[in-house]
N, C-alpha and C positions, 0 to 999 in steps of 0.2 A: 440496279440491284435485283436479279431476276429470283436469285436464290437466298436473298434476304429472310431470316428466320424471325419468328414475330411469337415473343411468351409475354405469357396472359399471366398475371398475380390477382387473383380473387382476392380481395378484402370481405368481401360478404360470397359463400359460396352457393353455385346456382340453386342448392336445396333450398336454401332458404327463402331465396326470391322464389321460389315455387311453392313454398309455405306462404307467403306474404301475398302471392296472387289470389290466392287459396280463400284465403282468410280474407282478402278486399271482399272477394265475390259472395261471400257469406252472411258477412257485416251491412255489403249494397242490399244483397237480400234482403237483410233485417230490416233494413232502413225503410227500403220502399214498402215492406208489408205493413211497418208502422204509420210510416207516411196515408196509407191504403184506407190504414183503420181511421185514421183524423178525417180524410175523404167522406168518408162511410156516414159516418155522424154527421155529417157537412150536408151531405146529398139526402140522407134521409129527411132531416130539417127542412131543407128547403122544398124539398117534395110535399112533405106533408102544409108547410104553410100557405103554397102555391100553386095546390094541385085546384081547376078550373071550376069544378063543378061546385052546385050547390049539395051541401050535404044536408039528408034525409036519416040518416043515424047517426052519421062518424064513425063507421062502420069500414070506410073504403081507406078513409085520409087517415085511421086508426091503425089500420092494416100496410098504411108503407112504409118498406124495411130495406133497409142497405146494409150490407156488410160487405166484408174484405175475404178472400179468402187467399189459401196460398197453396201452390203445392212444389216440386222439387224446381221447377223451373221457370213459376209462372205466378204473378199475382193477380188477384178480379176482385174489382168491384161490383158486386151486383143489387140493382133494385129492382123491387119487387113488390106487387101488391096482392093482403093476403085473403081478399073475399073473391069469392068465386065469378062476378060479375066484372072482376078490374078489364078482362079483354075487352067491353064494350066501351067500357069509356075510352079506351086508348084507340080502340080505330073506330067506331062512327060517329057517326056525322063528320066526315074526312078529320077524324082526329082533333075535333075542338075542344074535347077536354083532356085532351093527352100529356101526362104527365112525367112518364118514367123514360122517355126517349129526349123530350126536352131537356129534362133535369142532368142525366147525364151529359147531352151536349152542350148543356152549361156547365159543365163543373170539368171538359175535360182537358179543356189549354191551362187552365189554372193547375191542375194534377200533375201535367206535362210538364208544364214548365220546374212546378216544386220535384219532381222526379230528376229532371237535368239540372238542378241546382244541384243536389248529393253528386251530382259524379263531378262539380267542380272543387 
């Protein structure tokens, strides 16, 4: 049957599934940025309860902050500490009281994995 003719009957027409992909991708969006912010609070916690050093005000452990951000393409978690001395602790003495690179590399297969949960 080389000249066999082949018609298609849309039940749902292709605008729509292109409205529906639309709308998945938006919703994923939203999902993970929420997902980001529960993160956020997660990692700042743990930072502050774990972070190595002994504290001389509570000034440093005071000062760590996670948040979620978003923009058109892209979600981040970022932590952060907000006294001006946090770069020493995190790299000397080869990083024995380092906090914010730990913290994140624990918290990010857990992230990973809640993130590929949404897309099943």
């Amino acid at each position: 049957m080389p000249n066999a003719a082949v018609t298609l009957h849309w039940t749902v027409p292709p605008s729509a599934l292109q409205r529906g992909i639309g709308d998945y991708a938006v919703r994923l969006m939203n999902a993970v940025f929420d997902l980001a912010t529960y993160f956020a609070a997660r990692i700042e916690s743990y930072a502050k309860q774990n972070a190595p050093w002994t504290d001389r005000t509570g000034n440093a452990r005071q000062g760590l902050t996670a948040r979620s951000f978003r923009t058109a393409t892209a979600v981040s978690i970022i932590l952060w500490g907000a006294v001006s001395y946090q770069i020493w602790l995190e790299v000397k003495n080869a990083g024995r009281f380092a906090i914010i690179l730990p913290t994140l590399q624990a918290h990010y297969a857990p992230f990973m994995r809640a993130v590929e949960g949404l897309m099943r």
